[in-house]
KEPA-745296 format. One record per residue (C-alpha): residue in three letters; x, y, z; residue number from 1. Coordinates in nm, 4 decimals. Each point is the difference from the previous one (the first is absolute). Layout:
ALA,X,Y,Z,NUM
...
***
This chain:
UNK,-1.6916,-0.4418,-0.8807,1
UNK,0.3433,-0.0054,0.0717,2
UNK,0.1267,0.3167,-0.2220,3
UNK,-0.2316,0.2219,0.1812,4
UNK,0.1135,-0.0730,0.3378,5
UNK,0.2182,0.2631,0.1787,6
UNK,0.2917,-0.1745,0.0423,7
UNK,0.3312,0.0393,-0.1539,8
UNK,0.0464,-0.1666,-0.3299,9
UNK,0.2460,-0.2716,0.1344,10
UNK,-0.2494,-0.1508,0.2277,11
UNK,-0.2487,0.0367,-0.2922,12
UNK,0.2815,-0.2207,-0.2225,13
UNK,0.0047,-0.2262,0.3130,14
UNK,-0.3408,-0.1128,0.0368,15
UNK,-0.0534,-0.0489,-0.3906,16
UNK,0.2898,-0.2193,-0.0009,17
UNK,-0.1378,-0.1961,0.3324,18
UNK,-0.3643,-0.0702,-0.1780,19
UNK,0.1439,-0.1055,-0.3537,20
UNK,0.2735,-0.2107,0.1605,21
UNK,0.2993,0.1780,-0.0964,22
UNK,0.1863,0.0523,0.3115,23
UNK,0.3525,-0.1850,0.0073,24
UNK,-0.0756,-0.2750,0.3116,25
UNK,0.1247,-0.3204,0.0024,26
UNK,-0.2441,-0.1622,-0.1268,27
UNK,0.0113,0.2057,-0.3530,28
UNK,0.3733,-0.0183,-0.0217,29
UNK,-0.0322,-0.3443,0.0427,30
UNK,-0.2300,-0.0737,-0.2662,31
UNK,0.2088,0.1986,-0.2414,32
UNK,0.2787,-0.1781,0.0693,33
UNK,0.1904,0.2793,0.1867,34
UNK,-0.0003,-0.1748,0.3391,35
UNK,0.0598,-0.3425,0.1578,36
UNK,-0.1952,0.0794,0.2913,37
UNK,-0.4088,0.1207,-0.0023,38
UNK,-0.0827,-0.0713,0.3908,39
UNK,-0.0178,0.3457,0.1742,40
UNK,0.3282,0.0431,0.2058,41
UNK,-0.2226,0.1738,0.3415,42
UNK,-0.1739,-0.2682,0.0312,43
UNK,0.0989,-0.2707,-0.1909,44
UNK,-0.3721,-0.1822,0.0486,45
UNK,-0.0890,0.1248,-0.3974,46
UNK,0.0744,0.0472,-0.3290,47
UNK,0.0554,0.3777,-0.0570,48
UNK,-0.3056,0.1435,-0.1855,49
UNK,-0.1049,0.3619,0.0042,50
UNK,-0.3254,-0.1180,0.2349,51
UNK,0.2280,-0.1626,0.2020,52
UNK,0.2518,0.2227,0.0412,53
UNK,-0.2535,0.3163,0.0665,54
UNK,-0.3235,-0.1475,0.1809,55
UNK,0.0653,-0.3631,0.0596,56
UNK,0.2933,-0.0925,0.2274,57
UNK,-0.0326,0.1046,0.3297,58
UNK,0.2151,0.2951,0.0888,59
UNK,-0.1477,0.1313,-0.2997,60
UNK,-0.3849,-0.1267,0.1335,61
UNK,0.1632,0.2335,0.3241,62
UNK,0.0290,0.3342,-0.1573,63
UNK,-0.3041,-0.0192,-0.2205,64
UNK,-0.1963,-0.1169,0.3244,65
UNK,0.1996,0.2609,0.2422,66
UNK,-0.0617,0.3151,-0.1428,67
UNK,-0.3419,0.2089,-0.0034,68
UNK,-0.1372,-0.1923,-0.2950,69
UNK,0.0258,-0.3115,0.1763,70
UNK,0.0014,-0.1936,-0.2827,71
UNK,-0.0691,-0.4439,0.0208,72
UNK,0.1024,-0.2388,-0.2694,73
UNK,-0.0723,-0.3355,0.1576,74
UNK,0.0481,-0.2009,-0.2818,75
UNK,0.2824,0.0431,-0.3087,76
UNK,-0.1386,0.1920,-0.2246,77
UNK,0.0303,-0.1489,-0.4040,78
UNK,-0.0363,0.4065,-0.1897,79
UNK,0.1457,0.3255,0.2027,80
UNK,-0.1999,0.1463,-0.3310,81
UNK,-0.3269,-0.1314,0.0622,82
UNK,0.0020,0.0824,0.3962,83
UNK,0.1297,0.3553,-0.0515,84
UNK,-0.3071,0.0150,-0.2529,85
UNK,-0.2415,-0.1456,0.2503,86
UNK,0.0886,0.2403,0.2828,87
UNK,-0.0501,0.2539,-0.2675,88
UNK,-0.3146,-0.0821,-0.1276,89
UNK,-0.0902,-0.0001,0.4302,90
UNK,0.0126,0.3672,0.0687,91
UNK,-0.2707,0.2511,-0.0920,92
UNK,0.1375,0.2898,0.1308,93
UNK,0.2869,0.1045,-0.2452,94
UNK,0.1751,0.2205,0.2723,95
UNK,0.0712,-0.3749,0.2178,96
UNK,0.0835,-0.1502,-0.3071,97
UNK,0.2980,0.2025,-0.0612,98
UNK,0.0890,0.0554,0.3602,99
UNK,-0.0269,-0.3698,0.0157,100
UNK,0.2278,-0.0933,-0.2765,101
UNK,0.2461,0.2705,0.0756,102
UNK,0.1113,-0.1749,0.3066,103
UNK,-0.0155,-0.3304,-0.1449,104
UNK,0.2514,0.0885,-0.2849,105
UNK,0.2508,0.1256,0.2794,106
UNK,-0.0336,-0.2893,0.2182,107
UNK,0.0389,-0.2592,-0.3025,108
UNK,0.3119,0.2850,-0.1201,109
UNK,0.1225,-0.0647,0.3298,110
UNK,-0.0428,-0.3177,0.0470,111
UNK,0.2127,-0.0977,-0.3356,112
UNK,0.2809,0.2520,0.1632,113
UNK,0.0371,-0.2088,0.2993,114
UNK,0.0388,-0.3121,-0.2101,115
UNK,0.2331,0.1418,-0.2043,116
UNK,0.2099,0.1192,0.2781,117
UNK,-0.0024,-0.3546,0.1642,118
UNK,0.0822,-0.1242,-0.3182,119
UNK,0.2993,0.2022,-0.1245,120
UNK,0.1186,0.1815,0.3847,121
UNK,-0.1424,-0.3286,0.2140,122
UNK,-0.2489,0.2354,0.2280,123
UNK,-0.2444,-0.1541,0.2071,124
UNK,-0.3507,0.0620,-0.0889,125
UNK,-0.2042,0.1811,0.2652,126
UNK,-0.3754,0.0831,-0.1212,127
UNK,-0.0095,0.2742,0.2998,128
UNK,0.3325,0.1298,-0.1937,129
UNK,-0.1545,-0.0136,-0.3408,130
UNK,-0.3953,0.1487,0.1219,131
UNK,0.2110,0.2938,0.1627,132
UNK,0.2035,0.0962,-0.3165,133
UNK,-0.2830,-0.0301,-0.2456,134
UNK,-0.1841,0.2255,0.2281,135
UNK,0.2566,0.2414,0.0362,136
UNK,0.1228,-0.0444,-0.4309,137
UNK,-0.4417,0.0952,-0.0121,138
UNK,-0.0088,0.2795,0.1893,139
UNK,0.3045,0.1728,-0.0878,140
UNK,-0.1114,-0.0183,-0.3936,141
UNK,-0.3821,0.1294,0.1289,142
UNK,0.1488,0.2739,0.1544,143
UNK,0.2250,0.0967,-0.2470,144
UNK,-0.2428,-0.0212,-0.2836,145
UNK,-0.2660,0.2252,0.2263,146
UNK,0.2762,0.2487,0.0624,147
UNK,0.0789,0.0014,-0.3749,148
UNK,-0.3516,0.0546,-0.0899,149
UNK,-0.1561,0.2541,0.2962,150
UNK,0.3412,0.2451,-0.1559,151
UNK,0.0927,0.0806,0.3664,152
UNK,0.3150,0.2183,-0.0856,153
UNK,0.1709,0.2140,0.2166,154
UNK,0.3449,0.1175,0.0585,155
UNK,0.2176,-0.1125,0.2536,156
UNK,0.3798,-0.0959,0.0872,157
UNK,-0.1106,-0.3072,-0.1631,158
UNK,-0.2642,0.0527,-0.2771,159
UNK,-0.0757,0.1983,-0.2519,160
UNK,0.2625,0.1791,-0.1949,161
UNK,-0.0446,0.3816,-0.0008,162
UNK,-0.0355,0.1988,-0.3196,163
UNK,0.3083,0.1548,0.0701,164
UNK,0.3042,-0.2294,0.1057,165
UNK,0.1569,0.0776,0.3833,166
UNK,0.3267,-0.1650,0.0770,167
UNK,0.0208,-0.2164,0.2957,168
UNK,0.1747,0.0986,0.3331,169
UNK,0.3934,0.0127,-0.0275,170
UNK,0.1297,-0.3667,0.0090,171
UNK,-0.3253,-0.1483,-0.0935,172
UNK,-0.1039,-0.1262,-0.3479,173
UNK,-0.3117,0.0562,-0.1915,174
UNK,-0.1246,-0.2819,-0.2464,175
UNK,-0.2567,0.1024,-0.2410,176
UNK,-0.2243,-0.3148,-0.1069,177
UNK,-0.2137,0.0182,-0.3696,178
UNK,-0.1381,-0.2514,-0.2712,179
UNK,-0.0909,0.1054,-0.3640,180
UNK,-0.2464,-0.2043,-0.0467,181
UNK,-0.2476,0.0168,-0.3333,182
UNK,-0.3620,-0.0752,0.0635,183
UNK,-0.0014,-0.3867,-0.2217,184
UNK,0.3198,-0.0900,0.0126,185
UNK,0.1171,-0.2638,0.1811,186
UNK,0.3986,0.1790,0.0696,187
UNK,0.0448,0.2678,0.1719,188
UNK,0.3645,0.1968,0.1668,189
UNK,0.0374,-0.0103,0.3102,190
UNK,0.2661,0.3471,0.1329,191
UNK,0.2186,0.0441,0.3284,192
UNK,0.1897,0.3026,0.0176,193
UNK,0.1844,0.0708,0.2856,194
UNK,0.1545,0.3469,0.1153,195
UNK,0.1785,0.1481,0.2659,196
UNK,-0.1022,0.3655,0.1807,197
UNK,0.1502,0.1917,-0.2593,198
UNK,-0.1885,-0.1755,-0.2757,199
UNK,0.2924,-0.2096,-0.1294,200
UNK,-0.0790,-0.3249,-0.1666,201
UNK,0.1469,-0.2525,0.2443,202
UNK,-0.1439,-0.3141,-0.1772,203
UNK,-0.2925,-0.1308,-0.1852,204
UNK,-0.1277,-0.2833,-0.2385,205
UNK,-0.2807,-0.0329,-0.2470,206
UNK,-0.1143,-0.3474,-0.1227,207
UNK,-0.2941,-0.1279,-0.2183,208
UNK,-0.2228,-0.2391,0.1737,209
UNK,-0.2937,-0.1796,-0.0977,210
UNK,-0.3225,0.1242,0.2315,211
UNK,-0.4100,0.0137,-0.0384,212
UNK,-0.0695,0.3266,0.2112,213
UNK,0.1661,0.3226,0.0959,214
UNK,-0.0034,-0.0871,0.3450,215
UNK,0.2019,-0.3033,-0.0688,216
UNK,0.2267,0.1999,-0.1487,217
UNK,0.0469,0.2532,0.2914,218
UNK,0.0080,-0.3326,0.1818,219
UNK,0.3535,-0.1028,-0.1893,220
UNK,0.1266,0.3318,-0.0529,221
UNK,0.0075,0.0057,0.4240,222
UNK,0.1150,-0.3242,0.0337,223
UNK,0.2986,0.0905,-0.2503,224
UNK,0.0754,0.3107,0.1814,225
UNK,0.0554,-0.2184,0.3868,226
UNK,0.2127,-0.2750,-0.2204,227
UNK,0.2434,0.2550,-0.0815,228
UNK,-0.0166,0.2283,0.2859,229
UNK,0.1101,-0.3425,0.1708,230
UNK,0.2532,-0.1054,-0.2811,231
UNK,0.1559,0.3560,-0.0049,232
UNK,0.0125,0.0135,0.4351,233
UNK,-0.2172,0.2943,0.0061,234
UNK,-0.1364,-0.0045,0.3512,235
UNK,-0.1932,0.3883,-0.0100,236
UNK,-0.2007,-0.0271,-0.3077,237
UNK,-0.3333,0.1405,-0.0650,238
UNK,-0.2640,-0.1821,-0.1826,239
UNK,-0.2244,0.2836,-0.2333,240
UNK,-0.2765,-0.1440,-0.2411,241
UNK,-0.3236,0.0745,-0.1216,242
UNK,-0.2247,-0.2455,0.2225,243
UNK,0.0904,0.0714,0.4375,244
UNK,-0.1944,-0.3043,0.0663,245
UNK,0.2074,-0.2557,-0.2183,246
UNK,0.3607,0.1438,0.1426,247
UNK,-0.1489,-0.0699,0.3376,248
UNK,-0.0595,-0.3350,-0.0469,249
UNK,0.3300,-0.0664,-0.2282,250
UNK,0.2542,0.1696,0.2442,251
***
């Protein structure tokens, strides 16, 4: 069920940890001996369990409720394993069932965020906070993954590289983005060259990292070309890859 949902792999981690008990709360770490303290720290009304923490206190009750799924737990429930399985075994239609527990795994993804951050930064919870950035975090990977998949390729200031490289306009930079990536493996190089108008190397980096998809990939090798534009002070850089859609959402 969960392996064949179409969300990325961490979230995928995240819920198989949540239904087999494995996440780090209080209530664990206590148990193990790593902790003198199992109440949860928002609301300090419970021990911290993983049902607790994700569908039973009551900011947490808020942004299950609050968003479109409008999700009740009225009572604490004793298995997050044998719920999820119930509201499983509810659906018919396949199509809901995955649309369904798509936005479930971001809200319970989020909803572990914003305890962390109270935890470790001490920010407030706000369900509105937390339904709003596990619907954005959902949308931004379903578009991405659509524009990955319809191919939608076409050349532009930012976009996709040309056969044949042009330099940029005289005092701007061009940074060419690329991952080698082998179909299997679970490593991949991620490339950031960056050259001036007359085609002089300026700067670059190159750096294995661990990914699951090409698009990740792209993903990192963009995100390592704006860390050191910013590192280096280069304020007229252009961004070139292979997918337009990605750089528009990274930069």
């Amino acid at each position: 069920m969960i392996w064949a949902l179409p969300v990325p792999p961490k979230l995928k981690h995240f819920w198989l940890r949540s239904c087999n008990n494995l996440l780090a709360t209080r209530q664990n770490l206590h148990r193990r001996k790593c902790s003198t303290e199992a109440m949860y720290p928002v609301c300090l009304g419970c021990r911290e369990s993983t049902e607790h923490l994700l569908c039973g206190c009551s900011w947490a009750k808020a942004v299950l409720f609050g968003n479109e799924l409008f999700l009740t737990f009225w009572d604490e429930i004793d298995s997050l394993l044998k719920r999820a399985c119930e509201v499983y075994l509810a659906f018919s239609n396949g199509k809901d069932r995955v649309s369904y527990f798509c936005k479930l795994l971001w809200l319970a993804w989020h909803v572990w965020k914003s305890r962390n951050a109270w935890i470790f930064n001490h920010t407030p919870v706000d369900p509105l906070e937390t339904i709003y950035l596990a619907d954005r975090a959902r949308r931004e990977f379903e578009t991405l993954v659509n524009a990955s998949t319809s191919g939608a390729n076409s050349a532009a200031t930012v976009g996709v590289p040309p056969s044949v490289w042009s330099p940029p306009p005289q005092g701007w930079l061009k940074a060419n983005c690329d991952v080698a990536f082998k179909d299997g493996a679970s490593k991949a190089y991620i490339v950031v060259l960056f050259r001036d108008h007359q085609g002089l190397l300026v700067d670059g980096a190159i750096q294995l990292v661990a990914i699951s998809s090409v698009m990740q990939g792209e993903a990192m090798a963009i995100r390592r070309a704006c860390l050191t534009a910013k590192a280096r002070n280069f304020s007229n850089v252009e961004i070139i890859g292979d997918n337009k859609s990605l750089i528009l959402l990274c930069v």
